[in-house]
mmCIF file of the N, C-alpha and C atoms, coordinates in Angstrom:
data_MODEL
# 
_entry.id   MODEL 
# 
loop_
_atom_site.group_PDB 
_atom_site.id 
_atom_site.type_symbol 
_atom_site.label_atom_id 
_atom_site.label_alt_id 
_atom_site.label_comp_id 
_atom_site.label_asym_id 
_atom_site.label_entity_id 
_atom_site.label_seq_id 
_atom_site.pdbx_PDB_ins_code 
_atom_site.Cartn_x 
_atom_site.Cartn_y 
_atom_site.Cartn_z 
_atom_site.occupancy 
_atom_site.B_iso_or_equiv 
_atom_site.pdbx_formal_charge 
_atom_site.auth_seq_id 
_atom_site.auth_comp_id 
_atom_site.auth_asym_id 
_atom_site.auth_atom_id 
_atom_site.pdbx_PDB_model_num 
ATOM 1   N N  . UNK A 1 1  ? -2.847 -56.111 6.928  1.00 0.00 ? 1  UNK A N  1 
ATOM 2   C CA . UNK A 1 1  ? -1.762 -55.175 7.087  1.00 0.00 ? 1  UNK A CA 1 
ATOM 3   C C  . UNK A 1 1  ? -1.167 -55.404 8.476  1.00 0.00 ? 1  UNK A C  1 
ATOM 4   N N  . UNK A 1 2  ? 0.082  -55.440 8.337  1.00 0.00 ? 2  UNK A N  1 
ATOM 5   C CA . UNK A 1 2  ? 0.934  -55.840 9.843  1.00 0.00 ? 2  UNK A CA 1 
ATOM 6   C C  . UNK A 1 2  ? 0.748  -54.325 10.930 1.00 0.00 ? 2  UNK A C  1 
ATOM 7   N N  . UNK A 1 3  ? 0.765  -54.568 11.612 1.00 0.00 ? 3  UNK A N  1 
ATOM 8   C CA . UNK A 1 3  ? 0.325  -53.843 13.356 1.00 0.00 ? 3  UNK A CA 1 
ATOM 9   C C  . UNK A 1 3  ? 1.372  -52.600 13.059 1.00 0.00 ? 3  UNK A C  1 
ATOM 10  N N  . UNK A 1 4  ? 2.631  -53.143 12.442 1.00 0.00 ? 4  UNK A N  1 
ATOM 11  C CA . UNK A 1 4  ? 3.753  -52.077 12.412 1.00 0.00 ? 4  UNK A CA 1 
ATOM 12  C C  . UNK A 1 4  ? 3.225  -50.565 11.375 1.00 0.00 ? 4  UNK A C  1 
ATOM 13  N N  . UNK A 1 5  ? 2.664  -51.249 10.496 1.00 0.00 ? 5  UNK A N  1 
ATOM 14  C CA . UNK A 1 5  ? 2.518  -50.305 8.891  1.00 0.00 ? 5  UNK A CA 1 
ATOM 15  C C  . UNK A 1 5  ? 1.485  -49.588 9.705  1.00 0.00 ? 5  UNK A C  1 
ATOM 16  N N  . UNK A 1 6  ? 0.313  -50.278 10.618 1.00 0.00 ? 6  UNK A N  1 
ATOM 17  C CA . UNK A 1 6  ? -0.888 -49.319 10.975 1.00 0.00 ? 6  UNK A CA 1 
ATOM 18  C C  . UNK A 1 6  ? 0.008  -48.106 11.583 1.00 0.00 ? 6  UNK A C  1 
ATOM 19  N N  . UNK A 1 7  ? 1.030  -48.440 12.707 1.00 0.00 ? 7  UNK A N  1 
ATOM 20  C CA . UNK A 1 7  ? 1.356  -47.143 13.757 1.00 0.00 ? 7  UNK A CA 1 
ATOM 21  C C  . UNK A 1 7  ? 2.143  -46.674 12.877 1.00 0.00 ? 7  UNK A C  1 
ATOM 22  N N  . UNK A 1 8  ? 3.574  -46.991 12.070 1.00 0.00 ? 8  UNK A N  1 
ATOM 23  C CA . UNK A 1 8  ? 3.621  -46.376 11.223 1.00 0.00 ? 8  UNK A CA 1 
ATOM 24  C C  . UNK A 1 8  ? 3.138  -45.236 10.321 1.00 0.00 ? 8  UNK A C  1 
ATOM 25  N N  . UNK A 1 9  ? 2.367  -45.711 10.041 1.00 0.00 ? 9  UNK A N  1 
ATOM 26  C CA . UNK A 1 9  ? 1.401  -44.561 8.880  1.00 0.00 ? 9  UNK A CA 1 
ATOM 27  C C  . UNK A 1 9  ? 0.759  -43.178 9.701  1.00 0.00 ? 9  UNK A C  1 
ATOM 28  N N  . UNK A 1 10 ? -0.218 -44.049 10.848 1.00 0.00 ? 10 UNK A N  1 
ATOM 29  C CA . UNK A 1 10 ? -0.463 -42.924 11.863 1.00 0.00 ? 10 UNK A CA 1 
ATOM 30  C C  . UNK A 1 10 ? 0.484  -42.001 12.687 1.00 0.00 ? 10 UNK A C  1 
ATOM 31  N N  . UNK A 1 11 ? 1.395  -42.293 13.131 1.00 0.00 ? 11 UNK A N  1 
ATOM 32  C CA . UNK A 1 11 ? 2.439  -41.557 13.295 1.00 0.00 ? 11 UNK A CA 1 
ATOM 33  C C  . UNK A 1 11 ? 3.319  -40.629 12.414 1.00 0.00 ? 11 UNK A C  1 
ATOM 34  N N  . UNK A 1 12 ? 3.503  -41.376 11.360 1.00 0.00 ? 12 UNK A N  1 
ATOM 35  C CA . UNK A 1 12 ? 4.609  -40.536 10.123 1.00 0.00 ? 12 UNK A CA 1 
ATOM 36  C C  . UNK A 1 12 ? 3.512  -39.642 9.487  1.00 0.00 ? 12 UNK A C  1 
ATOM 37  N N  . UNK A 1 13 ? 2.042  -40.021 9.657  1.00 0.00 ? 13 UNK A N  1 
ATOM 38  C CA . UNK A 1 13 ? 1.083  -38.615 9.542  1.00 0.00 ? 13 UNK A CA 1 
ATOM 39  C C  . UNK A 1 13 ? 1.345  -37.615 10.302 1.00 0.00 ? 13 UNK A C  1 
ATOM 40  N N  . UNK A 1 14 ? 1.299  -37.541 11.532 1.00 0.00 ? 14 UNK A N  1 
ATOM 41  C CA . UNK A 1 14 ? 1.594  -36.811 12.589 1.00 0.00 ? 14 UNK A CA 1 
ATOM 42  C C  . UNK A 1 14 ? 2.537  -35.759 12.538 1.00 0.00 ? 14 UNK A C  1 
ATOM 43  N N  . UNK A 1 15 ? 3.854  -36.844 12.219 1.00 0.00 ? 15 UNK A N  1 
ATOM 44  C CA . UNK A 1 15 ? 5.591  -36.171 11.787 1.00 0.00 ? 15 UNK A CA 1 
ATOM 45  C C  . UNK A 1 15 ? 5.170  -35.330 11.375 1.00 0.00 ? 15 UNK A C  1 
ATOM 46  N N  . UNK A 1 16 ? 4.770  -35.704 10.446 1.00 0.00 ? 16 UNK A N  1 
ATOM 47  C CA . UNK A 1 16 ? 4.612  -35.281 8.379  1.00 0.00 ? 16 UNK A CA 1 
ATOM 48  C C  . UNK A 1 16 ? 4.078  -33.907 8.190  1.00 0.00 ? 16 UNK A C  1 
ATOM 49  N N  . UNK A 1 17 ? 2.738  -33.908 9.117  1.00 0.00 ? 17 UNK A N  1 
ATOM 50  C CA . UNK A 1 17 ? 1.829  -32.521 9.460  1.00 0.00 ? 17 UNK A CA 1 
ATOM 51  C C  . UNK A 1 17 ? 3.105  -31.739 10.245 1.00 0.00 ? 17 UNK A C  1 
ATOM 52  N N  . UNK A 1 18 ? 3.139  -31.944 11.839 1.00 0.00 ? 18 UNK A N  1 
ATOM 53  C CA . UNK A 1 18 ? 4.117  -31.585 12.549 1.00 0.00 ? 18 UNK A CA 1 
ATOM 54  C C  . UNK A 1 18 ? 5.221  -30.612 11.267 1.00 0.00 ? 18 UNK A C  1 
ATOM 55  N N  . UNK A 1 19 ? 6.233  -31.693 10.540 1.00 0.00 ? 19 UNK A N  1 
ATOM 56  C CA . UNK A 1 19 ? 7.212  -30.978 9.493  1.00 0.00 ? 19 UNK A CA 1 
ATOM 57  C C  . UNK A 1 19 ? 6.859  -29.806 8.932  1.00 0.00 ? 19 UNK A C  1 
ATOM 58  N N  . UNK A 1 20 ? 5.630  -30.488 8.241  1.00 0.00 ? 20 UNK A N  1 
ATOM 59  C CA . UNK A 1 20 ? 5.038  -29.256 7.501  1.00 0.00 ? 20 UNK A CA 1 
ATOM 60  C C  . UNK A 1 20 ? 4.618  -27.602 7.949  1.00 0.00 ? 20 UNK A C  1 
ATOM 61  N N  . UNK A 1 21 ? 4.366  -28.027 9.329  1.00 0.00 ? 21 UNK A N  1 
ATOM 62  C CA . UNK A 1 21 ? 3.808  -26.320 10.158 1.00 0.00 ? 21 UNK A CA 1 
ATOM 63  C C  . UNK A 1 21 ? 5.230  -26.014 10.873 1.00 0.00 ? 21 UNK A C  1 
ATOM 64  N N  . UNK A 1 22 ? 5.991  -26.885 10.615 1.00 0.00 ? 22 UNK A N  1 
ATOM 65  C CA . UNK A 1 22 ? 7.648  -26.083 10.919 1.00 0.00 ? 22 UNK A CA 1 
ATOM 66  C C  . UNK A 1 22 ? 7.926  -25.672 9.764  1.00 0.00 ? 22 UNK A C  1 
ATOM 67  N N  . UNK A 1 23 ? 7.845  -26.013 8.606  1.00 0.00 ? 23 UNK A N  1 
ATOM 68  C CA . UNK A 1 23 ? 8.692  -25.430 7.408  1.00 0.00 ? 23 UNK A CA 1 
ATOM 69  C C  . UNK A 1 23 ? 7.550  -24.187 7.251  1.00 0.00 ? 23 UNK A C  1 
ATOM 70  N N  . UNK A 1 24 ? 6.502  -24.038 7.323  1.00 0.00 ? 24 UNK A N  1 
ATOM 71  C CA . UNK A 1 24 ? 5.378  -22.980 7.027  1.00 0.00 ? 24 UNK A CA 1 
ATOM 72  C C  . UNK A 1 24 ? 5.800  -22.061 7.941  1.00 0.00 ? 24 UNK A C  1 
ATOM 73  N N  . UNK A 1 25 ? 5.885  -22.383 9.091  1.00 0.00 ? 25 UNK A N  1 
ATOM 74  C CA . UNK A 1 25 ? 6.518  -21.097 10.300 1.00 0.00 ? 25 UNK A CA 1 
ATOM 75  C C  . UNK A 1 25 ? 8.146  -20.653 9.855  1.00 0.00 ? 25 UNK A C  1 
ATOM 76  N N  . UNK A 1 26 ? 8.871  -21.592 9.678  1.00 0.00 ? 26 UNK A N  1 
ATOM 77  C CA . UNK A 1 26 ? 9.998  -20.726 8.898  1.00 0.00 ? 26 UNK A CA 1 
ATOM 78  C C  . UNK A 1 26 ? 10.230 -20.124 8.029  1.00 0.00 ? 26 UNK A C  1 
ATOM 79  N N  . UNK A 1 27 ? 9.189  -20.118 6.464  1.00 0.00 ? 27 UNK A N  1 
ATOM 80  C CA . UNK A 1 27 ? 8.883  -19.935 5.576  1.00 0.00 ? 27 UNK A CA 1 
ATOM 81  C C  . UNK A 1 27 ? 8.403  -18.693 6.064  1.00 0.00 ? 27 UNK A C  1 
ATOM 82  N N  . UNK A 1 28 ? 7.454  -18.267 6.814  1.00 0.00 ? 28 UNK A N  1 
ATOM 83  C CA . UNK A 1 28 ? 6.417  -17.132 6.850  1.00 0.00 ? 28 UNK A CA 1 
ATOM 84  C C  . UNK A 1 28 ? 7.580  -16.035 8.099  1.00 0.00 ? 28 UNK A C  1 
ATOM 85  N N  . UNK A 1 29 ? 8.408  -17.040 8.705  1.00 0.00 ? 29 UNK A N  1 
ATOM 86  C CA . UNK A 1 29 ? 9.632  -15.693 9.924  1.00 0.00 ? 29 UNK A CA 1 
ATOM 87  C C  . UNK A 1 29 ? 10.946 -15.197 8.463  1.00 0.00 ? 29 UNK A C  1 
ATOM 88  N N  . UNK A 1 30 ? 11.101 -15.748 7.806  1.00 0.00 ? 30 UNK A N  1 
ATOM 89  C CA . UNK A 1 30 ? 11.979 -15.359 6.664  1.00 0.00 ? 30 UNK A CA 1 
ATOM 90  C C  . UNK A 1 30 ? 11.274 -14.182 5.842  1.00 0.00 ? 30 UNK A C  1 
ATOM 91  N N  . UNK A 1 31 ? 9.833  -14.798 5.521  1.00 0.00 ? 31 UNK A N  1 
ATOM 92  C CA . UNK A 1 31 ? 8.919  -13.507 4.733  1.00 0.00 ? 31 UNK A CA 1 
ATOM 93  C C  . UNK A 1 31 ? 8.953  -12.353 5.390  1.00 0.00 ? 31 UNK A C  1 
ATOM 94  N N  . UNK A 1 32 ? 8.376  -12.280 6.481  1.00 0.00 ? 32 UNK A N  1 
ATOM 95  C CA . UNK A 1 32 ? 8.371  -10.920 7.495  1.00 0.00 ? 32 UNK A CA 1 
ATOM 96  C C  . UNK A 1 32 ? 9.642  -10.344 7.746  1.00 0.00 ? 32 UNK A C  1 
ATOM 97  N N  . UNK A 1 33 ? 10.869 -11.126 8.111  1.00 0.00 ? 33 UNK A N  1 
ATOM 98  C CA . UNK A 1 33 ? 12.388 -10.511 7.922  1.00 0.00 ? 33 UNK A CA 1 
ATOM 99  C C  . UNK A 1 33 ? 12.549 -9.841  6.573  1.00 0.00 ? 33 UNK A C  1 
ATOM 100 N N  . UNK A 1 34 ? 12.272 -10.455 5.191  1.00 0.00 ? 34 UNK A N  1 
ATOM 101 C CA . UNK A 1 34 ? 12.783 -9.658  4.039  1.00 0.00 ? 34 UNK A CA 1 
ATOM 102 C C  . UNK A 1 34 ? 11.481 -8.350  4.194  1.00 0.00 ? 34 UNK A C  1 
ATOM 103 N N  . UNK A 1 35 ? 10.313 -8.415  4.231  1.00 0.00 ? 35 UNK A N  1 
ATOM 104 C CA . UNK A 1 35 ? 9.695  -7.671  4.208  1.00 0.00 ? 35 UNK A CA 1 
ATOM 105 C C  . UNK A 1 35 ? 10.155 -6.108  5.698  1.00 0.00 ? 35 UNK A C  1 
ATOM 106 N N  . UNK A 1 36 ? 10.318 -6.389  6.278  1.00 0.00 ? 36 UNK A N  1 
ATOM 107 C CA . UNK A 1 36 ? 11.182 -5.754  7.276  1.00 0.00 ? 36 UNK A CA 1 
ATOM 108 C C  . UNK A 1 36 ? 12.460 -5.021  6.809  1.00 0.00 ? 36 UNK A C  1 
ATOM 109 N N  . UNK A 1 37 ? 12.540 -5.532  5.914  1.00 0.00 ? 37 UNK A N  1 
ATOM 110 C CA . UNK A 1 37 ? 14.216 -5.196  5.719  1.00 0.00 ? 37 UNK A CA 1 
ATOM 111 C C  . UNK A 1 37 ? 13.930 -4.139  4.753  1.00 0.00 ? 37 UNK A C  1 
ATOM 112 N N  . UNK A 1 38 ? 12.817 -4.857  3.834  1.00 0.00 ? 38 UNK A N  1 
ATOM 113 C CA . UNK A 1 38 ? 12.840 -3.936  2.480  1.00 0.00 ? 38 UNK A CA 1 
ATOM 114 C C  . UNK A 1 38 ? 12.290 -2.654  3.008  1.00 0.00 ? 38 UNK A C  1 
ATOM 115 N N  . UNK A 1 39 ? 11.380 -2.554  4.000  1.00 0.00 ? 39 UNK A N  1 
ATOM 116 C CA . UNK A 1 39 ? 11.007 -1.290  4.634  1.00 0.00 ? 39 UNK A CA 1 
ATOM 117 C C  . UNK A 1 39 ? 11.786 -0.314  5.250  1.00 0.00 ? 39 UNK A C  1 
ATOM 118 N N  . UNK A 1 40 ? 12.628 -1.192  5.996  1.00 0.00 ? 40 UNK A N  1 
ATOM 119 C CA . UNK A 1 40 ? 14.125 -0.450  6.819  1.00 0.00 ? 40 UNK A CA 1 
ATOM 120 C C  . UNK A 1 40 ? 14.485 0.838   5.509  1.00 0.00 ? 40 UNK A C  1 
ATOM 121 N N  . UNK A 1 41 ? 15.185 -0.134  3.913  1.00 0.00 ? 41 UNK A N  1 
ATOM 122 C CA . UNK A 1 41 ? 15.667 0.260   3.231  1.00 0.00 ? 41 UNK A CA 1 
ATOM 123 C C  . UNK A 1 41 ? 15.178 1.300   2.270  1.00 0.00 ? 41 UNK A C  1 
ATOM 124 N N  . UNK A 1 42 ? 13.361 1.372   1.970  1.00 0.00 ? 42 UNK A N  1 
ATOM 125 C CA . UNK A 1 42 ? 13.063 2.284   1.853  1.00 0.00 ? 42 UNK A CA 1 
ATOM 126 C C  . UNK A 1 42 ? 13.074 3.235   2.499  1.00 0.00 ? 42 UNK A C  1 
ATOM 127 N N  . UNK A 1 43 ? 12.744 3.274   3.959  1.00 0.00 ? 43 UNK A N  1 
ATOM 128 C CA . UNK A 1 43 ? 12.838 4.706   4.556  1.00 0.00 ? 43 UNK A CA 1 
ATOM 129 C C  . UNK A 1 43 ? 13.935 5.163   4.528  1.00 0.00 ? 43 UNK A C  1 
ATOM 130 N N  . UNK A 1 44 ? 15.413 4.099   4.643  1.00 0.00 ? 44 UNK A N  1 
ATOM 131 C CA . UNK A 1 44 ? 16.108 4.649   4.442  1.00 0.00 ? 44 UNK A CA 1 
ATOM 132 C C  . UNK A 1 44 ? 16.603 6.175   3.295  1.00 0.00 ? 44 UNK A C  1 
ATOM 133 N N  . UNK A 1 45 ? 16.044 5.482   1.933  1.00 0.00 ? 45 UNK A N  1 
ATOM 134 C CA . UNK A 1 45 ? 16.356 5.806   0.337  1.00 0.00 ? 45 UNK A CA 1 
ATOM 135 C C  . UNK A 1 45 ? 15.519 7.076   0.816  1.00 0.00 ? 45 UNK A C  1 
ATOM 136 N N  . UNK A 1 46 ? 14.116 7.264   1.511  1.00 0.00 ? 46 UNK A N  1 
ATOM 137 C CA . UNK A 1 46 ? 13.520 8.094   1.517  1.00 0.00 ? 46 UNK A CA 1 
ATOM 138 C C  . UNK A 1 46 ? 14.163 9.424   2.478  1.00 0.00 ? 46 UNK A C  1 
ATOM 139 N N  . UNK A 1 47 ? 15.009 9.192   3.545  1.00 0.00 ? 47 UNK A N  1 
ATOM 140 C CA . UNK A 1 47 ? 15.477 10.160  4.177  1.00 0.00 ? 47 UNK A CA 1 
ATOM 141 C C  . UNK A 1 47 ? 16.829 10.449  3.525  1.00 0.00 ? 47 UNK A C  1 
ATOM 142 N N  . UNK A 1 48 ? 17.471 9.716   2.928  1.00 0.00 ? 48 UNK A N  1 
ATOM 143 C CA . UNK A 1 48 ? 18.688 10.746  1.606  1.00 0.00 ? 48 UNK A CA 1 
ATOM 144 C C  . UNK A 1 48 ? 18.021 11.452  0.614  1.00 0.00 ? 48 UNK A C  1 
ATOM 145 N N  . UNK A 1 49 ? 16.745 10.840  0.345  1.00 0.00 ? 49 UNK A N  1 
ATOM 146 C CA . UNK A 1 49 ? 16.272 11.883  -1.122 1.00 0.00 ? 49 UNK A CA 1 
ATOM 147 C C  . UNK A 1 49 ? 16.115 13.113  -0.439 1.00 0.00 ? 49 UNK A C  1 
ATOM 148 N N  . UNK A 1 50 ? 15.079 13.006  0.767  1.00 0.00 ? 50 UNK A N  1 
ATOM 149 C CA . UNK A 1 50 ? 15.197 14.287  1.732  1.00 0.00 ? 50 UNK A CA 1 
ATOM 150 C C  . UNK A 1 50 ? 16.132 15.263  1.806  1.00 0.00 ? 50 UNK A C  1 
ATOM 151 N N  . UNK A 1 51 ? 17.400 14.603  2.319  1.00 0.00 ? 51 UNK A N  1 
ATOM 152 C CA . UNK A 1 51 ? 18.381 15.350  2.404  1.00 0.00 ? 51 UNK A CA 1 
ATOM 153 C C  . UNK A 1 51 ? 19.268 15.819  1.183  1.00 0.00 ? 51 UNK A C  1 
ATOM 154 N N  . UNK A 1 52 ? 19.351 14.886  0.844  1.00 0.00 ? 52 UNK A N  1 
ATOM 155 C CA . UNK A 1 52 ? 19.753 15.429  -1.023 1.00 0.00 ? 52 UNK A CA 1 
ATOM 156 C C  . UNK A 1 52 ? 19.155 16.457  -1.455 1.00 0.00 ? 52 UNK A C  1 
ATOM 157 N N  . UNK A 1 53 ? 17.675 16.717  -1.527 1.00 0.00 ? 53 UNK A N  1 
ATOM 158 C CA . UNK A 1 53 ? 16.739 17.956  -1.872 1.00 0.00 ? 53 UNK A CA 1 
ATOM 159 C C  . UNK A 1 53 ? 16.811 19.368  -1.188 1.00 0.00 ? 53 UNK A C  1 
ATOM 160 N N  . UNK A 1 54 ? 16.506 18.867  0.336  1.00 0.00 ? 54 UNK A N  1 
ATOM 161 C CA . UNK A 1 54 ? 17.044 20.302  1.096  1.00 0.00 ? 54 UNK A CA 1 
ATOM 162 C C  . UNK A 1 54 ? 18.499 20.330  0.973  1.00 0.00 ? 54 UNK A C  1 
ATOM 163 N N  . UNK A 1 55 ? 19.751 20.264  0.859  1.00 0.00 ? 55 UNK A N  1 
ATOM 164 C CA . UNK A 1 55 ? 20.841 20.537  -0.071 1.00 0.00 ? 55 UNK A CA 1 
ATOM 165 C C  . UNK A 1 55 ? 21.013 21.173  -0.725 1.00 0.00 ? 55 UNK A C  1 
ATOM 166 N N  . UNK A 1 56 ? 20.070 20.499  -1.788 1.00 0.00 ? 56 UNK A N  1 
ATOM 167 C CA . UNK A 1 56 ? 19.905 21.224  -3.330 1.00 0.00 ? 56 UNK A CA 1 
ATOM 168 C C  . UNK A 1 56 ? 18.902 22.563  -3.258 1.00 0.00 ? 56 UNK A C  1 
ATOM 169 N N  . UNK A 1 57 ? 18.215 22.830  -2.303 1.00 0.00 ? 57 UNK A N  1 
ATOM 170 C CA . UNK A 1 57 ? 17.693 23.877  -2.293 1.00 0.00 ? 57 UNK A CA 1 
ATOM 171 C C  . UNK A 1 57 ? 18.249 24.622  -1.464 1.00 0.00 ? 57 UNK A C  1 
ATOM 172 N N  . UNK A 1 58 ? 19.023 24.517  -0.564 1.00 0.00 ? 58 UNK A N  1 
ATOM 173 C CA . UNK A 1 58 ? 19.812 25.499  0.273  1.00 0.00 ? 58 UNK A CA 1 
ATOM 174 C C  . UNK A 1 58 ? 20.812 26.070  -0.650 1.00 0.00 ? 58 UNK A C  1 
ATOM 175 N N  . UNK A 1 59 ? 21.614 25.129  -1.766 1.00 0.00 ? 59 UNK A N  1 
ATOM 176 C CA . UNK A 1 59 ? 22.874 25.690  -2.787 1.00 0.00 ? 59 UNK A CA 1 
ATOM 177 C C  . UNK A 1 59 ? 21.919 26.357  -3.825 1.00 0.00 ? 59 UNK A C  1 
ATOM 178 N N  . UNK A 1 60 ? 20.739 26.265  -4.217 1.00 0.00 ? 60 UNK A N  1 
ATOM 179 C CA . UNK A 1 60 ? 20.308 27.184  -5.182 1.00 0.00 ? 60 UNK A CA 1 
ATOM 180 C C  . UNK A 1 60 ? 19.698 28.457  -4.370 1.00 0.00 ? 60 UNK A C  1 
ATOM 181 N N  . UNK A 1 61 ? 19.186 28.680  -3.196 1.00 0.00 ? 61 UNK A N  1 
ATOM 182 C CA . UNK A 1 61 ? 18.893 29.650  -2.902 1.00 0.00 ? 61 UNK A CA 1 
ATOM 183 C C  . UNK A 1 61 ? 20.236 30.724  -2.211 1.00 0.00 ? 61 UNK A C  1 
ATOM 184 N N  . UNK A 1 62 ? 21.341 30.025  -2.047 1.00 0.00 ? 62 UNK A N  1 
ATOM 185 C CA . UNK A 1 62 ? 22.861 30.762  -1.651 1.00 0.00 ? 62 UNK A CA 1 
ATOM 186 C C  . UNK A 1 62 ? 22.854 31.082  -3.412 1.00 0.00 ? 62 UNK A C  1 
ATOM 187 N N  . UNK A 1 63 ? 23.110 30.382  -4.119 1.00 0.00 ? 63 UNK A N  1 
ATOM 188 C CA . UNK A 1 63 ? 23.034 30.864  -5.788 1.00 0.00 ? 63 UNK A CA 1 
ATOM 189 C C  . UNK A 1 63 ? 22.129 32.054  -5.863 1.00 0.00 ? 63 UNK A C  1 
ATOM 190 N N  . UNK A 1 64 ? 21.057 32.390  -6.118 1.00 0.00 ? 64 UNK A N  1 
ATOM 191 C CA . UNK A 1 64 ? 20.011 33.106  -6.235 1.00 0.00 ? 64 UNK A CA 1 
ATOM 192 C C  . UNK A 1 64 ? 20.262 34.466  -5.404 1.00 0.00 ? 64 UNK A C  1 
ATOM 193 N N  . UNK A 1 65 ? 20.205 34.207  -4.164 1.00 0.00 ? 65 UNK A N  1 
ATOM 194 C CA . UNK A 1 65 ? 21.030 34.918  -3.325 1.00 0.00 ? 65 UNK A CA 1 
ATOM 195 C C  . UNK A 1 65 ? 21.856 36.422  -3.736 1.00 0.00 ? 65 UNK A C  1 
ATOM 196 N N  . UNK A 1 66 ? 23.410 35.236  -4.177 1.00 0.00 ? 66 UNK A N  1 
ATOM 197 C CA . UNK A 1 66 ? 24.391 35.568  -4.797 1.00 0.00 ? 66 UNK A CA 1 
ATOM 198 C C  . UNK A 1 66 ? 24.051 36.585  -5.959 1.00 0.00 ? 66 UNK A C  1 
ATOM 199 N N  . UNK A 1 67 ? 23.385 35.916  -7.071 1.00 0.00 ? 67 UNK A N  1 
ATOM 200 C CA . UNK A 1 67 ? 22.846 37.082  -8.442 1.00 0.00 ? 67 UNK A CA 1 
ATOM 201 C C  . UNK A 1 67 ? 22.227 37.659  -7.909 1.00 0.00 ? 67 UNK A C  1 
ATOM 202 N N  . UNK A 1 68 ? 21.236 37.733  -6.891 1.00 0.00 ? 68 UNK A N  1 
ATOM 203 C CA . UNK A 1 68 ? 20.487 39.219  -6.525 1.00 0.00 ? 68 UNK A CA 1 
ATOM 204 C C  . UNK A 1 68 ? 21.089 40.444  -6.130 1.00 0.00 ? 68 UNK A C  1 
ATOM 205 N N  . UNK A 1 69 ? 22.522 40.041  -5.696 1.00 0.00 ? 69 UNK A N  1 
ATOM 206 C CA . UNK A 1 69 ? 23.248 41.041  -4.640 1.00 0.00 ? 69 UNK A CA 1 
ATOM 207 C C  . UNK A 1 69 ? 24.579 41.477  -5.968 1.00 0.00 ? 69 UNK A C  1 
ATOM 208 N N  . UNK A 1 70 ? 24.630 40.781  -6.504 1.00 0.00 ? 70 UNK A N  1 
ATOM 209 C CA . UNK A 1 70 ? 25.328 41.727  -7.918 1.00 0.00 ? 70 UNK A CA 1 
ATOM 210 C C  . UNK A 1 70 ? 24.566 42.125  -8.917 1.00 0.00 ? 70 UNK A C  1 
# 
């Protein structure tokens, strides 16, 4: 085998690994961003249901209210 193919091979191993724990680290900063996000967006959903509810219980107890006093 020519001198070239030996450093070759040993090197483009190197790359090759190297590539690979860059695409794994970008792979795994993209995961944690969507996972981040999807959390953002639940708490979000979770503080309108909140407020949607106390709403809805402030207009039924002005309702209730209302029929008690007629």
């Amino acid at each position: 085998m020519p001198v070239w193919m030996k450093a070759a091979g040993k090197w483009g191993g190197i790359f090759v690994v190297i590539a690979l724990l860059i695409s794994l680290l970008k792979t795994i900063i993209s995961f944690i961003a969507f996972l981040t996000g999807a959390i953002k967006l639940l708490i979000i959903l979770a503080f309108v249901t909140m407020l949607i509810a106390i709403g809805y219980m402030v207009l039924k107890g002005f309702a209730e209210a209302r029929r008690k006093k007629e």
